[in-house]
Structure formats: C-alpha cells, structure tokens
PyMOL Python script that loads the backbone (N, CA, C, O; Angstrom):
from pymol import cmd

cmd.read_pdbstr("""\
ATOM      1  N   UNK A   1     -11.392  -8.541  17.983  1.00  0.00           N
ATOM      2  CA  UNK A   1     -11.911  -7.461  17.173  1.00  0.00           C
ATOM      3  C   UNK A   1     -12.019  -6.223  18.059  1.00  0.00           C
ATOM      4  O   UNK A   1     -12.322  -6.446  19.231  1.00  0.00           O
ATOM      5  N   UNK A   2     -11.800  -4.822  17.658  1.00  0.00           N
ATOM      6  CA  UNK A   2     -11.930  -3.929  18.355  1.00  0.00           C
ATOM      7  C   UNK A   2     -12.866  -3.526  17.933  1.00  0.00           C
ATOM      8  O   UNK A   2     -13.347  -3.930  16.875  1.00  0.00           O
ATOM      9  N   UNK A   3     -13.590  -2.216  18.978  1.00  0.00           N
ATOM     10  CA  UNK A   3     -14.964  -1.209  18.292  1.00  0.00           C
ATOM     11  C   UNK A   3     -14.389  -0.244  18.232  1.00  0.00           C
ATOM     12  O   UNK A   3     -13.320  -0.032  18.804  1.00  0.00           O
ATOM     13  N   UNK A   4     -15.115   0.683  17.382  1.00  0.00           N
ATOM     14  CA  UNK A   4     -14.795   1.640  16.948  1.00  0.00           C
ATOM     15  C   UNK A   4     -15.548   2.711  16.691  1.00  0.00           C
ATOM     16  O   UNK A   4     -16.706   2.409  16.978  1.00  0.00           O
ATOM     17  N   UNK A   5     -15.473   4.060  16.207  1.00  0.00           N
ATOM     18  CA  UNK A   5     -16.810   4.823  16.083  1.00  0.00           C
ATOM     19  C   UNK A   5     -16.226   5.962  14.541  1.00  0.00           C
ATOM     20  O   UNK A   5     -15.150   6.542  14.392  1.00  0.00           O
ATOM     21  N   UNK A   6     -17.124   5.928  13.868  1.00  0.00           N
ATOM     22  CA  UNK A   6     -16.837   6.709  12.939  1.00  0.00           C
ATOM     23  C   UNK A   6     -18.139   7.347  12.908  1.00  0.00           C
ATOM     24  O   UNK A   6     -19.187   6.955  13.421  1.00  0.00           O
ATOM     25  N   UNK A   7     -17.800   8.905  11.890  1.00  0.00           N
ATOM     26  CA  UNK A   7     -18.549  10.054  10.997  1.00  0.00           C
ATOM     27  C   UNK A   7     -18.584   9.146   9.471  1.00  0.00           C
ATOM     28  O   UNK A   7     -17.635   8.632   8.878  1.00  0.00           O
ATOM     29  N   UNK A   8     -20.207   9.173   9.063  1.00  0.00           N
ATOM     30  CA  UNK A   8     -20.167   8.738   7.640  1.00  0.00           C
ATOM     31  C   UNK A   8     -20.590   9.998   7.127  1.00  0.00           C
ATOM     32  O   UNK A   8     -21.032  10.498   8.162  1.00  0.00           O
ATOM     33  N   UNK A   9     -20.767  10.907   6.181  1.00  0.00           N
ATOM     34  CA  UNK A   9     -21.667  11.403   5.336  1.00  0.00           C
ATOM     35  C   UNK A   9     -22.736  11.181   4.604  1.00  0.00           C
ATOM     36  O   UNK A   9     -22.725  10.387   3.664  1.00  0.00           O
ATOM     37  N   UNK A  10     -23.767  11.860   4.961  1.00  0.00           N
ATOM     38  CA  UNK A  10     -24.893  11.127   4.056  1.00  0.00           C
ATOM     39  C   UNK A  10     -25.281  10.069   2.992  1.00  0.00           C
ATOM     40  O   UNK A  10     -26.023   9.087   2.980  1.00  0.00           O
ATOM     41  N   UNK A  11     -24.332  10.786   1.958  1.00  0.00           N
ATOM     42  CA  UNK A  11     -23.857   9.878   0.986  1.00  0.00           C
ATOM     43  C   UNK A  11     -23.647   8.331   0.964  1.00  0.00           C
ATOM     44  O   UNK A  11     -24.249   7.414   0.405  1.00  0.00           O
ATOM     45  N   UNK A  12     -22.456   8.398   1.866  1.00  0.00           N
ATOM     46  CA  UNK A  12     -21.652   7.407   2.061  1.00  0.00           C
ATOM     47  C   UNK A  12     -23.199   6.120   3.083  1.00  0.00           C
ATOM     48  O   UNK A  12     -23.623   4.974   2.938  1.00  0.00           O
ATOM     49  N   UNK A  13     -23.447   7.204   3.938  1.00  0.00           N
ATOM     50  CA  UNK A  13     -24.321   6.433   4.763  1.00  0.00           C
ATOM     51  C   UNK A  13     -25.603   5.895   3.766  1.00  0.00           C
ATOM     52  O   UNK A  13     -26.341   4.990   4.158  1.00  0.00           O
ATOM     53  N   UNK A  14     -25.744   6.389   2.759  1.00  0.00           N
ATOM     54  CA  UNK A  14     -27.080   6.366   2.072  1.00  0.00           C
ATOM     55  C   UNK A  14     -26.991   4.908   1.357  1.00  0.00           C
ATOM     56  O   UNK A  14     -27.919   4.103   1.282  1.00  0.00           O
ATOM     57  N   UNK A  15     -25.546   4.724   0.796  1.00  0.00           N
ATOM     58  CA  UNK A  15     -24.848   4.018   0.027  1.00  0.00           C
ATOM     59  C   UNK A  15     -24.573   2.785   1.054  1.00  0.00           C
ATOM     60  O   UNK A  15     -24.370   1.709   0.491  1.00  0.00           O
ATOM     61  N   UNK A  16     -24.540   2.781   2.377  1.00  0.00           N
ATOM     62  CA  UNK A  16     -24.246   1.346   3.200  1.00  0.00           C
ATOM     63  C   UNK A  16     -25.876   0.763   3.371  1.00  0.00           C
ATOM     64  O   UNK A  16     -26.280  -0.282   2.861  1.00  0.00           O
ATOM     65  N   UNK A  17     -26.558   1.544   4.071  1.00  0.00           N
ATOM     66  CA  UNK A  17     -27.646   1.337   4.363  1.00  0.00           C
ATOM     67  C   UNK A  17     -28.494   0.752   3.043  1.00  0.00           C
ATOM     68  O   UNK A  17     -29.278  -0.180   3.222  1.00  0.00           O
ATOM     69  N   UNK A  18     -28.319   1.303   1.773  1.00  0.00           N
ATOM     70  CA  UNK A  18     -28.800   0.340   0.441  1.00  0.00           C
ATOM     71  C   UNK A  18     -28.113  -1.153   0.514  1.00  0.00           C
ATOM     72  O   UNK A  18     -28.756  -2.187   0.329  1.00  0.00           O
ATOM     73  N   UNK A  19     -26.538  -1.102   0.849  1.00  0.00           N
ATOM     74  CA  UNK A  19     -26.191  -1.919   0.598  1.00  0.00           C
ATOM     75  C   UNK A  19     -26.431  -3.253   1.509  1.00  0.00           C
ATOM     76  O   UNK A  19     -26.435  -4.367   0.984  1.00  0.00           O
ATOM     77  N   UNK A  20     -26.634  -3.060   2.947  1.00  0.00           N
ATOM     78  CA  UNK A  20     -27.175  -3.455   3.544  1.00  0.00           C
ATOM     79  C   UNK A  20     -28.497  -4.105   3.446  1.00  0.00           C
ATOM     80  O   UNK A  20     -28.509  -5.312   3.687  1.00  0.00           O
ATOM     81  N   UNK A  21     -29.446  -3.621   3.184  1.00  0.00           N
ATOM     82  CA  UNK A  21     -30.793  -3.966   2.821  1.00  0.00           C
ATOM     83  C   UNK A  21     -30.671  -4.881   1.863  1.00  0.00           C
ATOM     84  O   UNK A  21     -31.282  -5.949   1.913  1.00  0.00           O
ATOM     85  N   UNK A  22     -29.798  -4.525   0.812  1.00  0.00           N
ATOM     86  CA  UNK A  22     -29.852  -5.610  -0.341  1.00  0.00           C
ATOM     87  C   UNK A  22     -29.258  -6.891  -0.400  1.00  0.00           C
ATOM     88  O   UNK A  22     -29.684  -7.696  -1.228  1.00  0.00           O
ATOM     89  N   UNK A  23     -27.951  -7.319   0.681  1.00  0.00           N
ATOM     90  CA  UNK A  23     -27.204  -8.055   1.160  1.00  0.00           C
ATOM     91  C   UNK A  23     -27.504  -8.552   2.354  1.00  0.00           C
ATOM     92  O   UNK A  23     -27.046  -9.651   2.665  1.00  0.00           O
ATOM     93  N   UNK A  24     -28.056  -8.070   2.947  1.00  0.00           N
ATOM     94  CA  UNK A  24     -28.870  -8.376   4.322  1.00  0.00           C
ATOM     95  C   UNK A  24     -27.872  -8.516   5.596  1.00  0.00           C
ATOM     96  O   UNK A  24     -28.117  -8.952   6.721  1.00  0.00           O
ATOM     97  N   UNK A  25     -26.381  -7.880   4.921  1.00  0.00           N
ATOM     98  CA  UNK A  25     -25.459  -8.109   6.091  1.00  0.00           C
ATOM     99  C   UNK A  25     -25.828  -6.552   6.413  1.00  0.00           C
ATOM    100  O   UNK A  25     -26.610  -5.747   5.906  1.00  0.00           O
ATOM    101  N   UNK A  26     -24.643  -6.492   7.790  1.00  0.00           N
ATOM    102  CA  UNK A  26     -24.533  -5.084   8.815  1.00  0.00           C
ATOM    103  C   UNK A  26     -23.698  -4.134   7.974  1.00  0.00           C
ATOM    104  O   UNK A  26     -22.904  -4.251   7.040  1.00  0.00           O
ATOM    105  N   UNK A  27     -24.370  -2.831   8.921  1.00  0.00           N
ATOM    106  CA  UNK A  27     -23.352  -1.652   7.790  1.00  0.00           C
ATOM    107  C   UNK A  27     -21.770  -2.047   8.274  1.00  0.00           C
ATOM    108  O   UNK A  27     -20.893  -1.938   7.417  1.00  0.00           O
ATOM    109  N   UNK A  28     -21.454  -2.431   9.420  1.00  0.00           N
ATOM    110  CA  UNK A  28     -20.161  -3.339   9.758  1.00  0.00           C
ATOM    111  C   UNK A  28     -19.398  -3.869   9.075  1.00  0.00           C
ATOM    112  O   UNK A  28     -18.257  -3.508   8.789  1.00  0.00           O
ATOM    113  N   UNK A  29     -20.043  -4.907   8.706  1.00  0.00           N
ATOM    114  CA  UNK A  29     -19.726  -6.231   7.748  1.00  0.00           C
ATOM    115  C   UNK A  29     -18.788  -5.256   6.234  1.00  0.00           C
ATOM    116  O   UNK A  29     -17.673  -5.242   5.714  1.00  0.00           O
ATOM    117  N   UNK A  30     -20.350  -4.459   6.050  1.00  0.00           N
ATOM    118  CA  UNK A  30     -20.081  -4.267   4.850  1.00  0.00           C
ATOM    119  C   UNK A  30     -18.773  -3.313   4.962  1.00  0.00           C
ATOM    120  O   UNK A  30     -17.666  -3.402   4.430  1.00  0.00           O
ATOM    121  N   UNK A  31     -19.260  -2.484   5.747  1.00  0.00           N
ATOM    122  CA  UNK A  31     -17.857  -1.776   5.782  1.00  0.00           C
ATOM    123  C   UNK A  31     -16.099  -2.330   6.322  1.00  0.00           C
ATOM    124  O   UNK A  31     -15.071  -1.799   5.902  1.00  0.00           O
ATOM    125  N   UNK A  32     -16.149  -3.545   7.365  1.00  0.00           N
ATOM    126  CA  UNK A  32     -15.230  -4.389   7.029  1.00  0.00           C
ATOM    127  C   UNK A  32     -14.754  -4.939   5.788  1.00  0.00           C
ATOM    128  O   UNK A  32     -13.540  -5.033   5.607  1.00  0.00           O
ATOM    129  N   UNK A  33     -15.478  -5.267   5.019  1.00  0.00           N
ATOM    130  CA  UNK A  33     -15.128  -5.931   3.688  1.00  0.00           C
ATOM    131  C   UNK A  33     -14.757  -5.026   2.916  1.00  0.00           C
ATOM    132  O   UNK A  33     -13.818  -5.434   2.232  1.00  0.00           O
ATOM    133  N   UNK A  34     -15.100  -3.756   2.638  1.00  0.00           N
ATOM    134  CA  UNK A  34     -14.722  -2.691   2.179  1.00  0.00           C
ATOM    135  C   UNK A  34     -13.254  -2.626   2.391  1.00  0.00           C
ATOM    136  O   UNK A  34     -12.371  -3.121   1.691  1.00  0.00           O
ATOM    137  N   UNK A  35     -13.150  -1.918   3.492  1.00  0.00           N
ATOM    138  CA  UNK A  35     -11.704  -2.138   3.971  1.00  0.00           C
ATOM    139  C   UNK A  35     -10.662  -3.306   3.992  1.00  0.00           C
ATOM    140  O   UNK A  35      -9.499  -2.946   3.808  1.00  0.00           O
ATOM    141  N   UNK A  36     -10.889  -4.706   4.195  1.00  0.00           N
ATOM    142  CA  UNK A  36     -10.132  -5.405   3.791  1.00  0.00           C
ATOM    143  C   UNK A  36      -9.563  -5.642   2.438  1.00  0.00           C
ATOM    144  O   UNK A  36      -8.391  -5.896   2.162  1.00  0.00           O
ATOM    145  N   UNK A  37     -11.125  -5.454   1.212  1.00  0.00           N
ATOM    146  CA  UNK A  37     -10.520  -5.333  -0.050  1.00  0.00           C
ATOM    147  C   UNK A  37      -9.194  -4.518  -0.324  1.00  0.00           C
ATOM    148  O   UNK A  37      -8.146  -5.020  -0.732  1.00  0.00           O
ATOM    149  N   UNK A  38      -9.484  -2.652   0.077  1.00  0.00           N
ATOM    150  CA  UNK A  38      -9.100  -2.219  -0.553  1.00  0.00           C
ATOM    151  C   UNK A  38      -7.999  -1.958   0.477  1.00  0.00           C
ATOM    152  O   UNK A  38      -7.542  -0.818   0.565  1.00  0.00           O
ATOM    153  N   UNK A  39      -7.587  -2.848   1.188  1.00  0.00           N
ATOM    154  CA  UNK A  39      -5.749  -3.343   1.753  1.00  0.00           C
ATOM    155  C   UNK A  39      -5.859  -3.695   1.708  1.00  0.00           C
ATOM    156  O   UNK A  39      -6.416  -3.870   2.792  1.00  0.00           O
ATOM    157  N   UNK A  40      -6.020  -5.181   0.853  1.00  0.00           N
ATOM    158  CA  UNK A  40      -5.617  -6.328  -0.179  1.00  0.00           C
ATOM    159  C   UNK A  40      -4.858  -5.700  -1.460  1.00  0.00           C
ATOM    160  O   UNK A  40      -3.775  -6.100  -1.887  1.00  0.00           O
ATOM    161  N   UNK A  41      -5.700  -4.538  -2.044  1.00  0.00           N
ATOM    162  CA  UNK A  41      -5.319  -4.264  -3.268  1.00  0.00           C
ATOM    163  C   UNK A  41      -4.267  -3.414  -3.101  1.00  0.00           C
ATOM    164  O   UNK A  41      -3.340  -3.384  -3.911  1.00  0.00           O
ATOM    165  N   UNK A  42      -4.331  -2.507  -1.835  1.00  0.00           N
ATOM    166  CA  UNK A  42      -3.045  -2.013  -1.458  1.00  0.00           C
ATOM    167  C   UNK A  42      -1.846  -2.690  -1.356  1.00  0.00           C
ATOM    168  O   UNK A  42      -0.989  -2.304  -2.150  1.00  0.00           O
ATOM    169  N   UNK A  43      -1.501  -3.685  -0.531  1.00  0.00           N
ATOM    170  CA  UNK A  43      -0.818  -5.067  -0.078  1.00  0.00           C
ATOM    171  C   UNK A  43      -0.187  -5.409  -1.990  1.00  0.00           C
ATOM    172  O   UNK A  43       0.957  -5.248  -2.415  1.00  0.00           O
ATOM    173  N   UNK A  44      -1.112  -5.776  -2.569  1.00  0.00           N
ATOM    174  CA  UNK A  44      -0.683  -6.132  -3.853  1.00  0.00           C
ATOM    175  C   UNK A  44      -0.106  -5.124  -4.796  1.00  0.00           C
ATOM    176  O   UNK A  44       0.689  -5.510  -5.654  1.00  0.00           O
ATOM    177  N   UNK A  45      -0.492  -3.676  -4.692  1.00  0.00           N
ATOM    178  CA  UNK A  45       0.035  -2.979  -5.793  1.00  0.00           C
ATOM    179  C   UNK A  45       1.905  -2.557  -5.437  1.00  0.00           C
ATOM    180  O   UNK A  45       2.967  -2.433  -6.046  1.00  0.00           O
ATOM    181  N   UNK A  46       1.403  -2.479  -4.179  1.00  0.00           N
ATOM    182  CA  UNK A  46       3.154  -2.426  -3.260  1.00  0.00           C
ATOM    183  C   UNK A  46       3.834  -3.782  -3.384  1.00  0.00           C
ATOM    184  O   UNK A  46       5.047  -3.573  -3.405  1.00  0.00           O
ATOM    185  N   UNK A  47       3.659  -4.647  -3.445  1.00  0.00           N
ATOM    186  CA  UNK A  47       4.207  -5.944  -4.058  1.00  0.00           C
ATOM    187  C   UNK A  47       4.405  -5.921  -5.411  1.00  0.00           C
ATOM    188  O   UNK A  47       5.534  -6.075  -5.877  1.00  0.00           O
ATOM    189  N   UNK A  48       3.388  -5.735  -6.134  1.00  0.00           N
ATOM    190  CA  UNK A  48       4.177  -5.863  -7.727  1.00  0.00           C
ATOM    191  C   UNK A  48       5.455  -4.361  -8.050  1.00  0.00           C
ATOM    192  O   UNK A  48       6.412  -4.269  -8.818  1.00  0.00           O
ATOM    193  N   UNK A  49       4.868  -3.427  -7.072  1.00  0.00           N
ATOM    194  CA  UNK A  49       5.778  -2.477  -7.626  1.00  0.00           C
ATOM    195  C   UNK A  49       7.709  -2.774  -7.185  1.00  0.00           C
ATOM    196  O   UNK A  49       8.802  -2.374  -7.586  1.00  0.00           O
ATOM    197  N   UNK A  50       7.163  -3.704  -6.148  1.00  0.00           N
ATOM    198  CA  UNK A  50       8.643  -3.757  -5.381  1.00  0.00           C
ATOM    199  C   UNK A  50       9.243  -4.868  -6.598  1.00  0.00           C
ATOM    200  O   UNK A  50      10.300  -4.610  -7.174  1.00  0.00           O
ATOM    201  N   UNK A  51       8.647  -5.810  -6.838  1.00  0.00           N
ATOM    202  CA  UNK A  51       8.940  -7.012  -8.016  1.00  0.00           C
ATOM    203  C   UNK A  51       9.431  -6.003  -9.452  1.00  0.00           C
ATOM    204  O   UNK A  51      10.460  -6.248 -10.082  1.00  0.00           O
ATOM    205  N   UNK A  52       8.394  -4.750  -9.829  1.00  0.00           N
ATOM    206  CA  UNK A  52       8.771  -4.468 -10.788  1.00  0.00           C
ATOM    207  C   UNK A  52      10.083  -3.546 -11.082  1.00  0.00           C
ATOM    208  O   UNK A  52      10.573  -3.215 -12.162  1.00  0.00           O
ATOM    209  N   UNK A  53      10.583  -3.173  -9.411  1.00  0.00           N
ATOM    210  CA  UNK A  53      11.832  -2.218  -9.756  1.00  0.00           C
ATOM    211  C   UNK A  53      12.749  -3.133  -9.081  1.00  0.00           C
ATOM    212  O   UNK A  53      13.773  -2.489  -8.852  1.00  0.00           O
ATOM    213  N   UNK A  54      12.868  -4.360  -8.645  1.00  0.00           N
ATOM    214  CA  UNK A  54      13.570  -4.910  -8.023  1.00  0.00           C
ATOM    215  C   UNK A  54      15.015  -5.388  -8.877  1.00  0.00           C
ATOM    216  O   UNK A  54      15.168  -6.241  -9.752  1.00  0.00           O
ATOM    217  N   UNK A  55      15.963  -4.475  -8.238  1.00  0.00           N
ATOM    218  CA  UNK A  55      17.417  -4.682  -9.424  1.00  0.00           C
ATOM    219  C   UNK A  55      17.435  -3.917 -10.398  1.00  0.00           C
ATOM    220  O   UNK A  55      18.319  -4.255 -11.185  1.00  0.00           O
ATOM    221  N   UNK A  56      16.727  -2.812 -10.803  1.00  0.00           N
ATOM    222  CA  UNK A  56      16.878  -1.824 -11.729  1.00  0.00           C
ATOM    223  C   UNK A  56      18.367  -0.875 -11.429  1.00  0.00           C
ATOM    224  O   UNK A  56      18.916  -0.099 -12.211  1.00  0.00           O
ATOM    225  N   UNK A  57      18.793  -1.261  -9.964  1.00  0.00           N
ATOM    226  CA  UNK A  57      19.677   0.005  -9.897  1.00  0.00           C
ATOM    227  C   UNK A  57      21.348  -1.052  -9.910  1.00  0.00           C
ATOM    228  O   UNK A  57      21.837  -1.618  -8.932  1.00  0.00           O
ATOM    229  N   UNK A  58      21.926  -1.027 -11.404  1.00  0.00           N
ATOM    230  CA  UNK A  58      23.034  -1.607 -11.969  1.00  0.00           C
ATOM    231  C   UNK A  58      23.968  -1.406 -10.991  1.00  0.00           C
ATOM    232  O   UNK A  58      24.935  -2.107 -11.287  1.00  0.00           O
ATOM    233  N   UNK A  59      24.164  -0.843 -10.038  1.00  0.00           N
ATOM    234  CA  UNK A  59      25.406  -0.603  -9.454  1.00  0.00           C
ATOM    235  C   UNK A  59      24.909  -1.172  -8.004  1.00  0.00           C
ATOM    236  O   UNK A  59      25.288  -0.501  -7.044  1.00  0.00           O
ATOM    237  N   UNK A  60      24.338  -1.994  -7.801  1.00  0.00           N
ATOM    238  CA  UNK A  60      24.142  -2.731  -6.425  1.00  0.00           C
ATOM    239  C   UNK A  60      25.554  -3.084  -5.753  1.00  0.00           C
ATOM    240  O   UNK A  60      26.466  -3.662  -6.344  1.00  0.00           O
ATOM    241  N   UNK A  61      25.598  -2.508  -4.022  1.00  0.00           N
ATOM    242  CA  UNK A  61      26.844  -3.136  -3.253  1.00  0.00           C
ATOM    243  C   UNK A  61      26.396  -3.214  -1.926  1.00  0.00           C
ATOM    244  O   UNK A  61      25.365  -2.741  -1.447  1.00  0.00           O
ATOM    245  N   UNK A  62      27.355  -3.914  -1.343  1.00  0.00           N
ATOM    246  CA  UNK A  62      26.669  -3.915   0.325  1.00  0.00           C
ATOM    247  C   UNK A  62      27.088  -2.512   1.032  1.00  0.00           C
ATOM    248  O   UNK A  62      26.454  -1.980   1.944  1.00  0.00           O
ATOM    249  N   UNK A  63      28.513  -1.917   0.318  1.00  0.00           N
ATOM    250  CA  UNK A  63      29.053  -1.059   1.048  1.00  0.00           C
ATOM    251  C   UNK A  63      28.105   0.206   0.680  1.00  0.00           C
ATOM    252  O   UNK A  63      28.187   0.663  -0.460  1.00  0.00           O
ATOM    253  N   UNK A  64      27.361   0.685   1.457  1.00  0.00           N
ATOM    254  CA  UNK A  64      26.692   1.963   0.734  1.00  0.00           C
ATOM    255  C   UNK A  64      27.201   3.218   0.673  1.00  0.00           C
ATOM    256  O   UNK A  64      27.086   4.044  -0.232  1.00  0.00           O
ATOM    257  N   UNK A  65      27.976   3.322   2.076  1.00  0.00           N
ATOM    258  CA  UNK A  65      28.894   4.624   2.395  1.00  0.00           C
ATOM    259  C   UNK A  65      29.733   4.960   1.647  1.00  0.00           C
ATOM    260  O   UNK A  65      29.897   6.164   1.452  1.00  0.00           O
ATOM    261  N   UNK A  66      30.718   3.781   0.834  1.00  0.00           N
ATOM    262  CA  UNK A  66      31.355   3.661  -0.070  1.00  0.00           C
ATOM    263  C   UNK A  66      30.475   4.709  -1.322  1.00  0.00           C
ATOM    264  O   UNK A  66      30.443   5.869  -1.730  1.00  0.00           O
ATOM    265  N   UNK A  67      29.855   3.395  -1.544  1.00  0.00           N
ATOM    266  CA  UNK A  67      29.391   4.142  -3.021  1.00  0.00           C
ATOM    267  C   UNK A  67      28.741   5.720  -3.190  1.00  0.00           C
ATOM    268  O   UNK A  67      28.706   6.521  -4.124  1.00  0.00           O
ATOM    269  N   UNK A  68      28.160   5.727  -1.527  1.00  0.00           N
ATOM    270  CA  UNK A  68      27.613   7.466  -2.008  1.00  0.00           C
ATOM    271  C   UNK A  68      28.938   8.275  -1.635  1.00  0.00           C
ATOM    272  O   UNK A  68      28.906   9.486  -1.853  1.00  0.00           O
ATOM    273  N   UNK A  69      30.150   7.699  -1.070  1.00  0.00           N
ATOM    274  CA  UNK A  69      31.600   9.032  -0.942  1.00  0.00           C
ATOM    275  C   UNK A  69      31.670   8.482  -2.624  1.00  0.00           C
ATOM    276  O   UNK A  69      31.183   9.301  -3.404  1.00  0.00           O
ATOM    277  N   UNK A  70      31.977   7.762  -2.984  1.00  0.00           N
ATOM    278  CA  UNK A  70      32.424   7.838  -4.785  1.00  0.00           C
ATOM    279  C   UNK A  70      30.972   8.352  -5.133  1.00  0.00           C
ATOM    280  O   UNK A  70      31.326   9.312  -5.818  1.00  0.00           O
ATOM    281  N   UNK A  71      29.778   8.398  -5.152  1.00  0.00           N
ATOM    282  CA  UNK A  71      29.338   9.453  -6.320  1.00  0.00           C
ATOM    283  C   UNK A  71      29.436  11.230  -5.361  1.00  0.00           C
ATOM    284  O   UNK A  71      29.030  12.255  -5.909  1.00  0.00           O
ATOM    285  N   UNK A  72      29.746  11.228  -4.625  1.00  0.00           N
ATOM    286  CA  UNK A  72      29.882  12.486  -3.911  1.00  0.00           C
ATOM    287  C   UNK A  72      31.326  13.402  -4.869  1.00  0.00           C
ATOM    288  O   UNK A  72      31.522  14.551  -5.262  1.00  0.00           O
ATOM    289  N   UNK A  73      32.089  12.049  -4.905  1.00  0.00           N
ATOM    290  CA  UNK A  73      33.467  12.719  -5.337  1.00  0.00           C
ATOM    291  C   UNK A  73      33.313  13.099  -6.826  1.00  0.00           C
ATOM    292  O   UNK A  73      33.941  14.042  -7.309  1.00  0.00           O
ATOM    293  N   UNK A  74      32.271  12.168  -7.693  1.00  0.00           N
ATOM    294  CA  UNK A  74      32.066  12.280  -9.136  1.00  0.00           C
ATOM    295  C   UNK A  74      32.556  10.897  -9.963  1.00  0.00           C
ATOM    296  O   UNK A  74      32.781  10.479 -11.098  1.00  0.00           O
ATOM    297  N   UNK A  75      32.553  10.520  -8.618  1.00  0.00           N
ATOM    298  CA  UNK A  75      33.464   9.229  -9.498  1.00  0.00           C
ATOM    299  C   UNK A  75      32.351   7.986  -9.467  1.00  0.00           C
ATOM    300  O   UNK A  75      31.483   7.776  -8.619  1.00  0.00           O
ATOM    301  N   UNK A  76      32.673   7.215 -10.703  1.00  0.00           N
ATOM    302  CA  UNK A  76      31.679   6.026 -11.053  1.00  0.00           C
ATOM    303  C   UNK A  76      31.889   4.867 -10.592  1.00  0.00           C
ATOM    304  O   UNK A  76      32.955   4.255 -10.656  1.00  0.00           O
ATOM    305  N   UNK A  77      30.894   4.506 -10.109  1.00  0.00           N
ATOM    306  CA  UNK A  77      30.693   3.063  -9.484  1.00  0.00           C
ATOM    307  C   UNK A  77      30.989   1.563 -10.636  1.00  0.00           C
ATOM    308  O   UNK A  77      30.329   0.524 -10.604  1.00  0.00           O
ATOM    309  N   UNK A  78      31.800   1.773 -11.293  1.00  0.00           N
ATOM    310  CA  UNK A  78      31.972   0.446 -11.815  1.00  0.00           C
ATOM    311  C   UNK A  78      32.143  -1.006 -11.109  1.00  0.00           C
ATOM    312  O   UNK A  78      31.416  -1.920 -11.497  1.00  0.00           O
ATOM    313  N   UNK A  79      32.931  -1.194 -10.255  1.00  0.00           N
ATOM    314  CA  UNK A  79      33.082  -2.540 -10.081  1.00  0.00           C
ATOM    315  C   UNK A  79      32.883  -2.159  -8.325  1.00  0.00           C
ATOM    316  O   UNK A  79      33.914  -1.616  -7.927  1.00  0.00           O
ATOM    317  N   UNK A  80      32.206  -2.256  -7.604  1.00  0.00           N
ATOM    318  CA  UNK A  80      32.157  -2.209  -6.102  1.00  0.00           C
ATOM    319  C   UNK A  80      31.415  -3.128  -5.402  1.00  0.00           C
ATOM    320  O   UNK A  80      31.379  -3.085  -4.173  1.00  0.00           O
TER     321      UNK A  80
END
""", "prot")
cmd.dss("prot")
cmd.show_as("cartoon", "prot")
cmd.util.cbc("prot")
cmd.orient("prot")
C-alpha cells in the first residue's frame, strides 16, 4: 500500500468524518472504498461499451492501410 496526502474541502471533509463516526471505520478506509467502487464502475461501463460496439463496423479487415488508401480514393470496401 502506498501513502499519500490529499486537500479535502470542507464539505467533502464534513461528509467523511460523519461517515466515519457512523461506520466506525477511518476517513482512509472510507475513502479507499470510495475509490475502488467508483473504478469498478468505471472498469464496467468501459466493458459493456466495448461489448456494445463490438463489430458494428461491417467492413472489418486485417489490412488497414489497404482499406483507408480505398476510402481515401472513394472507393468502397466491399469484399477486403
């Protein structure tokens, strides 16, 4: 584990320190868990998005140079 040092804002600090008291863990903790959630949910929204465009683009080839000199020239990628 590394240390580290951060600036909270009042706010923010007002909001650990409740949360703390009420959970009885460290403003640490809490703020670890914070952060792991929300790159978890990161981690996942970049995963479904890659699943959800994955193969949308009909003209898939290995040659790429190819295909961008044919759309450069105007010409269509049918069979490549």
């Amino acid at each position: 584990m590394k240390r580290t040092q951060i600036y909270l804002d009042e706010e923010i600090y007002k909001y650990l320190k409740a949360e703390s008291k009420r959970t009885g863990k460290s403003l640490s903790e809490i703020i670890r868990e914070k952060l792991r959630t929300d790159l978890k949910k990161s981690k996942e929204n970049l995963l479904k998005a890659i699943e959800e465009t994955a193969g949308i683009w009909q003209y898939k080839t290995d040659n790429v140079e190819e295909a961008l000199r044919n759309l450069r020239k105007g010409k269509r990628i049918d069979s490549i």
